[in-house]
C-alpha positions as CSV (number, residue, x, y, z in Angstrom):
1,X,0.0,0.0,0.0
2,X,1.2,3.7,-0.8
3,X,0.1,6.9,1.0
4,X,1.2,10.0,1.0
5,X,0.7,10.3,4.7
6,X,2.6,9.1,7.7
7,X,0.5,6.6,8.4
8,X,-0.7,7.3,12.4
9,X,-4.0,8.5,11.6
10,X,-5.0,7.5,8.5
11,X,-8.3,5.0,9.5
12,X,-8.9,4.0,6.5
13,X,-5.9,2.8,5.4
14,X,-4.9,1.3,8.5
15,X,-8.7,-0.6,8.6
16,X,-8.3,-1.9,4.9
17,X,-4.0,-3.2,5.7
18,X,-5.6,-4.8,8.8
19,X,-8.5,-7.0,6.9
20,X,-6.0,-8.1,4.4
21,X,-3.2,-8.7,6.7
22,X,-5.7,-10.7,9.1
23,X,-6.8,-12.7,6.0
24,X,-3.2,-14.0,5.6
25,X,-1.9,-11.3,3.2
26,X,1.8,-9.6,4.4
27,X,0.4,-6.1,3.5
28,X,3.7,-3.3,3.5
29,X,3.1,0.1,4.1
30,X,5.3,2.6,2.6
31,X,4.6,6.4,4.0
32,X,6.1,9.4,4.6
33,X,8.3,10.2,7.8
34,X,8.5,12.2,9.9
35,X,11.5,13.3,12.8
36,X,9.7,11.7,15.6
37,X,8.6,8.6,13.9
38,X,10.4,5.2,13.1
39,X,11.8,4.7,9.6
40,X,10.4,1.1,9.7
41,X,8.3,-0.8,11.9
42,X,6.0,-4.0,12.4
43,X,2.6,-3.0,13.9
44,X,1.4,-5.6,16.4
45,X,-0.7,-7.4,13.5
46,X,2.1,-8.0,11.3
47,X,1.9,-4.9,9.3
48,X,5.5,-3.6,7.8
49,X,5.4,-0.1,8.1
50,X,8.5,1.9,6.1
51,X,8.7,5.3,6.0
52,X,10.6,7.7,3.3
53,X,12.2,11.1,3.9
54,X,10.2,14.0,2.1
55,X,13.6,15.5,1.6
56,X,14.4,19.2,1.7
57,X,12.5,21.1,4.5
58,X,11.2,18.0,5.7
59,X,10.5,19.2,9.3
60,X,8.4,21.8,8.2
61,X,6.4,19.8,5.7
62,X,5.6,17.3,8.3
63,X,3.6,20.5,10.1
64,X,1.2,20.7,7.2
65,X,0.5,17.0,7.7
66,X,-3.6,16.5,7.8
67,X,-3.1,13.3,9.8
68,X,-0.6,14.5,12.5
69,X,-2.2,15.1,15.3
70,X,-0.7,18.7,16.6
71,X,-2.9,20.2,19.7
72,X,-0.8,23.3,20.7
73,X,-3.4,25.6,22.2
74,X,-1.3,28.6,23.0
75,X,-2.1,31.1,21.0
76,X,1.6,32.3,19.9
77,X,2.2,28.6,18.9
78,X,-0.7,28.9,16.6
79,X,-0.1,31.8,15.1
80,X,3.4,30.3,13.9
81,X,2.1,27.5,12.8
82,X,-0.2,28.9,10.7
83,X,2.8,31.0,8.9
84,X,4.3,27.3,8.7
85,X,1.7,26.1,7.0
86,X,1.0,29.2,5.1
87,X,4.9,28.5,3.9
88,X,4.0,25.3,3.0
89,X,1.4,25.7,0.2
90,X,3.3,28.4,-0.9
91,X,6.1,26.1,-1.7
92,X,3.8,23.1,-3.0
93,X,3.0,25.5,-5.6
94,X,6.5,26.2,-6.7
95,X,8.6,24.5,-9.1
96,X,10.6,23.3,-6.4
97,X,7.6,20.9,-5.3
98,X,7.4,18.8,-8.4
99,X,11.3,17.9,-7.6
100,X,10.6,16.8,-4.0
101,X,7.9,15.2,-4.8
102,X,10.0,13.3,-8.0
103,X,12.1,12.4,-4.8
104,X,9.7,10.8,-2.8
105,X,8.3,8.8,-5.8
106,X,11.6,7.4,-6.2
107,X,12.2,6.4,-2.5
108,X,9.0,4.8,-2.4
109,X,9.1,3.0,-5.7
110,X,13.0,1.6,-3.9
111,X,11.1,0.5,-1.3
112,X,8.3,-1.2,-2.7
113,X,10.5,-3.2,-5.3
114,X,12.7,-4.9,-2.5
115,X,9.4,-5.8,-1.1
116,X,8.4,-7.4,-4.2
117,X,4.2,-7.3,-3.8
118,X,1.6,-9.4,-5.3
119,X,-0.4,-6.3,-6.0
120,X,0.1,-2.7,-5.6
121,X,-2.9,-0.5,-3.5
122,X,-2.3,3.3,-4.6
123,X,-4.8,5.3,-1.9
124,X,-5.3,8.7,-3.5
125,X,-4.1,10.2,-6.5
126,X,-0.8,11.6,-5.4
127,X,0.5,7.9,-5.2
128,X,-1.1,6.9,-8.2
129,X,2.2,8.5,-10.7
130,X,4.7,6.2,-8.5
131,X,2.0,3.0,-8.8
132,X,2.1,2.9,-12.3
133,X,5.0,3.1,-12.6
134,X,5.8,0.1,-10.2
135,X,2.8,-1.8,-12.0
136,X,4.7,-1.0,-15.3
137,X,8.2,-2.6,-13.8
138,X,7.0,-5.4,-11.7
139,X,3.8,-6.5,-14.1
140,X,1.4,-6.6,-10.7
141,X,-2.0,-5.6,-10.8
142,X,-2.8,-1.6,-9.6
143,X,-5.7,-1.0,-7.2
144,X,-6.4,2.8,-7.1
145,X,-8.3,3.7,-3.9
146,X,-9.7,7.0,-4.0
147,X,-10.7,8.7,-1.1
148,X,-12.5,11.8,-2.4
149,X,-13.1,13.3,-6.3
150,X,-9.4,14.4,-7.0
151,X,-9.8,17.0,-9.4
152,X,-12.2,18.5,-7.3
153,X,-10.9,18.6,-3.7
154,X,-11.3,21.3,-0.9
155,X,-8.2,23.7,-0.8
156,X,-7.3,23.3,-4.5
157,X,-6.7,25.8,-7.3
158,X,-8.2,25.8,-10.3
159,X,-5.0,24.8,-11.8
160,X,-4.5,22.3,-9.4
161,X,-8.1,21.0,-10.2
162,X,-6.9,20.9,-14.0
163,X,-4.4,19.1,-12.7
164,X,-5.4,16.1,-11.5
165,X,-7.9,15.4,-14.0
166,X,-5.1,15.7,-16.5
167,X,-3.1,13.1,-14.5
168,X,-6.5,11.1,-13.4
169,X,-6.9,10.6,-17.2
170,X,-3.9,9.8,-18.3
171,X,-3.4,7.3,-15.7
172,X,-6.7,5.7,-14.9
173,X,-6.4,3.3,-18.5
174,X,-3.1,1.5,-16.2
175,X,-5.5,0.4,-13.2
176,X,-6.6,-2.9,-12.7
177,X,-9.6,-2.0,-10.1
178,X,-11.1,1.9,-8.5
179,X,-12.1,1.6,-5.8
180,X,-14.6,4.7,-3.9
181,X,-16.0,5.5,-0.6
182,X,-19.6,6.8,-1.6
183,X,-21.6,6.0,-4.1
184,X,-22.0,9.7,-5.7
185,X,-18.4,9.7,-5.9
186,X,-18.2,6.5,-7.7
187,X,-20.7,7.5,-10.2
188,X,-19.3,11.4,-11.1
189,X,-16.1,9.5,-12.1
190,X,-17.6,6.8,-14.4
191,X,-19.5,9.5,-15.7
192,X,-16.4,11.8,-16.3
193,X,-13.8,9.3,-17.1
194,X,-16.2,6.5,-19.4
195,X,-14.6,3.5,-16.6
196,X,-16.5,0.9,-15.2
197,X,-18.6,1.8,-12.1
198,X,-16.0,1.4,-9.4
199,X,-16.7,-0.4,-6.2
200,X,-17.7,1.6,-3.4
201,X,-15.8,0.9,0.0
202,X,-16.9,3.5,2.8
203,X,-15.2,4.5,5.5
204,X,-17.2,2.3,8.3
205,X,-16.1,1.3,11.5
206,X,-15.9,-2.3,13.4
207,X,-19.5,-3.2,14.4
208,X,-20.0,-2.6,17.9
209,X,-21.8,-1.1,20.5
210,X,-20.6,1.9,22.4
211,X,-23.8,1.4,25.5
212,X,-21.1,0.6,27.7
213,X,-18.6,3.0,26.6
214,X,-16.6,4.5,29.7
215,X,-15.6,8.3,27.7
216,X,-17.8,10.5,29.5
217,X,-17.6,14.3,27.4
218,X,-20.0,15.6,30.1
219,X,-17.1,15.3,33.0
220,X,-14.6,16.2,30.7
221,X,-16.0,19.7,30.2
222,X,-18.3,19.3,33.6
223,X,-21.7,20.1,31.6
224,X,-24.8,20.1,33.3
225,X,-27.1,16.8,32.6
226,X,-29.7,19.2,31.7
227,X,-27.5,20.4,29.0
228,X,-27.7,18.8,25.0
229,X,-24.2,17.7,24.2
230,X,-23.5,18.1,20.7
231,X,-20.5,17.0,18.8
232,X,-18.5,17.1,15.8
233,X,-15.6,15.0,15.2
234,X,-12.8,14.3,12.7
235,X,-10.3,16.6,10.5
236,X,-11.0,20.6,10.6
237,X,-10.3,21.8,7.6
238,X,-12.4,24.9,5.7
239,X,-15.7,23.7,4.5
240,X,-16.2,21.1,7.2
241,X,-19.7,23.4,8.4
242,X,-17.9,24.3,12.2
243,X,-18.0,27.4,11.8
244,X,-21.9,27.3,10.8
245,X,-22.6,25.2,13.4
246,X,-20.7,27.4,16.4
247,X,-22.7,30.8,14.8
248,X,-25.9,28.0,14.7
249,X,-25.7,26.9,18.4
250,X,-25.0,30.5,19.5
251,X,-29.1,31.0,20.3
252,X,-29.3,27.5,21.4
253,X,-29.9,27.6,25.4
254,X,-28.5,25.0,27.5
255,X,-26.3,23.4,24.7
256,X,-22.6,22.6,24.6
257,X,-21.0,21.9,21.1
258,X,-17.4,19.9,21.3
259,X,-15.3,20.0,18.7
260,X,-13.1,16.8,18.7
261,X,-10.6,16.5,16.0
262,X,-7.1,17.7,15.0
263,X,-6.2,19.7,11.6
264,X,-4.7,23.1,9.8
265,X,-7.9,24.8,10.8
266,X,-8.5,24.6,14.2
267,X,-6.0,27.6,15.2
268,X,-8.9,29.7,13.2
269,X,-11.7,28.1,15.2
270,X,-10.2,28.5,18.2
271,X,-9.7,31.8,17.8
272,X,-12.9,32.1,16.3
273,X,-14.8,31.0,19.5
274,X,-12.7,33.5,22.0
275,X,-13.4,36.7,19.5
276,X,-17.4,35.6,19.6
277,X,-17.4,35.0,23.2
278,X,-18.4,31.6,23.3
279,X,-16.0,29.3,24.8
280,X,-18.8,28.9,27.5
281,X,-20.6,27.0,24.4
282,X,-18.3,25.8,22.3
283,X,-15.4,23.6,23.6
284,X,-12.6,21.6,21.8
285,X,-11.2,18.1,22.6
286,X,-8.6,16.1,21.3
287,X,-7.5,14.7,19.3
288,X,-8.3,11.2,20.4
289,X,-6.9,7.9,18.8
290,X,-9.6,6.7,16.2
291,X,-10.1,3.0,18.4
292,X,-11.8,5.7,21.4
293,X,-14.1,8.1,18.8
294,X,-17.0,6.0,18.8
295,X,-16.8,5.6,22.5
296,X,-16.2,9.9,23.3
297,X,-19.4,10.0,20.5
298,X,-21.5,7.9,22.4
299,X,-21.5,10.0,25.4
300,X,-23.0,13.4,23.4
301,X,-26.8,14.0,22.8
302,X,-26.8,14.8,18.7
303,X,-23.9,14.0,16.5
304,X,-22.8,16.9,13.8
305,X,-21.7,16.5,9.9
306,X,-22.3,19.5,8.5
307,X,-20.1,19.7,5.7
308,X,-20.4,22.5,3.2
309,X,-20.8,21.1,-0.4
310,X,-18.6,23.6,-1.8
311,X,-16.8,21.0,-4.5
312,X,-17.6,17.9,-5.7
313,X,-15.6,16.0,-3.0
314,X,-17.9,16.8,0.1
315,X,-21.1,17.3,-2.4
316,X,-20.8,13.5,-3.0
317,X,-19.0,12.9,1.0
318,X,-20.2,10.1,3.3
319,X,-17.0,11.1,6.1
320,X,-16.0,8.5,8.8
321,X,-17.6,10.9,11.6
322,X,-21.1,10.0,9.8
323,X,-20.5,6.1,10.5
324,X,-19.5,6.3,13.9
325,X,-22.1,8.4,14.8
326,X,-24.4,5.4,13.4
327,X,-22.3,3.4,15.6
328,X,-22.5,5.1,18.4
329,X,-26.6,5.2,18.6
330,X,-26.4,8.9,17.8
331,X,-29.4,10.9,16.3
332,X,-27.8,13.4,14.0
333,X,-28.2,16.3,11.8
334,X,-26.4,16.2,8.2
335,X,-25.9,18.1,5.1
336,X,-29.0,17.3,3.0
337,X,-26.8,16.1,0.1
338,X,-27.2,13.3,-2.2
339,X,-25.2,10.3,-0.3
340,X,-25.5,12.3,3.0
341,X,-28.4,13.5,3.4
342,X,-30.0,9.9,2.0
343,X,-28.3,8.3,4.4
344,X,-29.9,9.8,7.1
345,X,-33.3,9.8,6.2
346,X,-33.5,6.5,4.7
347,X,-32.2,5.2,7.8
348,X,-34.5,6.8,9.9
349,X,-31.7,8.4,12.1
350,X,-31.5,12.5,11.8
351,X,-32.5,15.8,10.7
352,X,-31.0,17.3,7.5
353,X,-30.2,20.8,6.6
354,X,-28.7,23.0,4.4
355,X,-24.8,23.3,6.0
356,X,-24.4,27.3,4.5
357,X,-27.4,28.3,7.0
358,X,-26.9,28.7,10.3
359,X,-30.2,29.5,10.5
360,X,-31.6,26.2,9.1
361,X,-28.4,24.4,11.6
362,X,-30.7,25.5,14.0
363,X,-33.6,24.3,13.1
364,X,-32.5,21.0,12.8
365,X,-30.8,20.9,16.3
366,X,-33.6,22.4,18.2
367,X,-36.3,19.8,16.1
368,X,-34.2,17.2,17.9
369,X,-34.1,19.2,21.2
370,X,-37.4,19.6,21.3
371,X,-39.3,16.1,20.5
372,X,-38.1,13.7,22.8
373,X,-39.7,11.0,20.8
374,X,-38.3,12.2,17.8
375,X,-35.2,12.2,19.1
376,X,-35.3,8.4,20.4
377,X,-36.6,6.7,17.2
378,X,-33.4,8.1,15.5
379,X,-31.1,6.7,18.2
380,X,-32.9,3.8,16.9
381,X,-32.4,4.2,13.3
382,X,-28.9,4.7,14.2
383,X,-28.6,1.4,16.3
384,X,-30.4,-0.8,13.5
385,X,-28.4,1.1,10.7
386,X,-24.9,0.1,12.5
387,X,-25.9,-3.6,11.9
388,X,-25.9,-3.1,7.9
389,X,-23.4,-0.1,7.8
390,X,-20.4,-1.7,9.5
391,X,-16.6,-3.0,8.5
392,X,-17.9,-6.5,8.5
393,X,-19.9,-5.8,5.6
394,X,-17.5,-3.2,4.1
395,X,-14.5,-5.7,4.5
396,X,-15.6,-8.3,1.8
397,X,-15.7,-6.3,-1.4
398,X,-12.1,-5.1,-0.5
399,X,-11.1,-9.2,-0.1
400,X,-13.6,-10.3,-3.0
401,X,-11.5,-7.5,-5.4
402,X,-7.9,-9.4,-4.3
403,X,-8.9,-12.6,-4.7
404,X,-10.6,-11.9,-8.3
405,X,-6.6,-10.2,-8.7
406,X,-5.0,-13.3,-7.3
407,X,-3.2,-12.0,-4.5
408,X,-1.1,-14.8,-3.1
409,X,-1.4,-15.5,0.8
């Protein structure tokens, strides 16, 4: 497997190496490092991890990271690191990035030969240029995994856009197998690219019940039991509907919105909160390690997945956070998007709104506030969905798809 990630909090990933790993695969991991991780290691299920240098400035890239986990809350440490990061994308837009990135393609594709795989698993399109090319010399089949629409992602340009589809196109003829995590998703590429309708893998967790879950976000924050807990979980990025919801719950009384979750954005949130005077409301939490999330969930009132729609990638989003709220027993409120927003109704287990309107954030919340009943029968859509949305399930088209490859065991 390839990712362009180091590998610590990447759930997906780390789900999908342990199914094949526990079905008698030797799955090999190669990442990106980072100064305080190991350059190779053997998680406690068997899984070789190796990590390559990103090269020059390779401490300072490593800040940029999505999946590290960094929690500074002092507000002088945030305000550097959001000139680090600021520095970052600068650079990733300079000539200078295609030659580090020519770099890490080459370490990787070292790597990966010595390792000599049955099959190569690109996830996300920034592997996918050092997966063909590894297809091409070692005559394996390619599995391209893609998290999200590529040439439509949150943060890009609209050269970066043209990007990707340019290399999307070019390279999609080489793969043996796509592999999507919603169905929308799956559907805008066939649509855009004329391939056959790949097979849709979403980001659920292990079934299981959180009832006895010991996480307890009420005496973490000490809220009142006559307080709703409300809470939103996962990356914090731009677009992710935080903001919304923090102006939403504003002229909610006797609520507390917590904010779990790590990312480049949460310095702005933060600071967000203190300027509108309402860190009495709004708290934030973590990061926590993805095995506790369902757990910390379980103990709020209303889960929150408000993304904002503003590009194809979280139009067509189903994010983790939305199946382990179902796993959790959560009623929530969603984005009223095509897979989202279908999700919950069909299930029976939320309230949709529109994620740009605070306004109509509110309405949903306080429609769950207010009817009790209402409120029960989608904790009980959520506990019935959990027992057809689950890894379980998920796990056997990712195992069906390497055994119609002939990966060896």
């Amino acid at each position: 497997m390839l990712v362009k990630n180091t590998f610590t909090h990447d759930a997906r990933v780390l789900r999908e190496a342990k199914t094949l790993q526990q079905a008698g695969h030797q799955v090999q991991v190669v990442a990106l490092g980072a100064p305080d991780l190991a350059e190779t290691e053997t998680t406690s299920d068997g899984i070789v991890i190796d990590r390559v240098s990103r090269g020059p400035g390779s401490s300072l890239r490593a800040v940029s990271d999505p999946t590290r986990a960094h929690n500074s809350t002092s507000r002088p440490a945030a305000t550097l690191k959001r000139q680090a990061v600021r520095l970052v994308k600068y650079a990733a837009r300079s000539p200078l990035s295609s030659y580090v990135q020519r770099g890490i393609d080459e370490r990787m594709l070292a790597r990966v030969v010595e390792f000599s795989p049955d099959i190569i698993h690109a996830h996300d399109l920034n592997t996918l240029e050092v997966a063909v090319a590894l297809k091409k010399k070692l005559g394996v089949p390619l599995v391209y995994d893609s998290h999200e629409i590529a040439s439509d992602r949150n943060h890009h340009t609209s050269a970066q856009k043209r990007k990707s589809e340019s290399d999307e196109r070019r390279l999609l003829p080489n793969v043996d197998h796509v592999i999507m995590v919603s169905h929308g998703c799956a559907q805008y590429t066939t649509d855009k690219y004329g391939i056959t309708l790949p097979t849709v893998i979403m980001n659920t967790p292990e079934l299981s019940s959180a009832e006895a879950a010991t996480r307890s976000l009420r005496a973490e924050f000490t809220i009142p039991e006559s307080h709703t807990v409300l809470v939103h979980q996962g990356s914090l990025q731009k677009n992710r509907g935080v903001e919304e919801t923090i102006q939403a719950v504003r002229e909610i009384p006797d609520c507390t919105y917590i904010i779990i979750g790590y990312g480049q954005h949460r310095p702005f949130l933060e600071e967000f909160v203190r300027t509108e005077n309402l860190s009495d409301k709004v708290k934030f939490f973590g990061p926590v390690p993805s095995e506790q999330l369902v757990e910390w969930a379980a103990s709020a009132d209303i889960g929150i997945c408000t993304i904002v729609g503003k590009t194809k990638s979280y139009l067509y989003a189903m994010p983790n956070k939305l199946f382990e709220y179902t796993m959790a027993g959560l009623p929530v409120v969603a984005s009223n998007y095509p897979d989202m927003g279908t999700y919950v109704s069909d299930n029976h287990m939320g309230v949709t709104c529109d994620p740009e309107s605070p306004q109509d954030i509110r309405r949903a919340i306080n429609e769950l506030i207010s009817n009790p009943d209402l409120r029960r029968q989608c904790a009980e859509g959520s506990r019935e969905a959990r027992n057809r949305f689950n890894w379980s399930v998920e796990k056997e088209k990712l195992l069906a798809i390497y055994n119609e490859l002939g990966a060896s065991k």
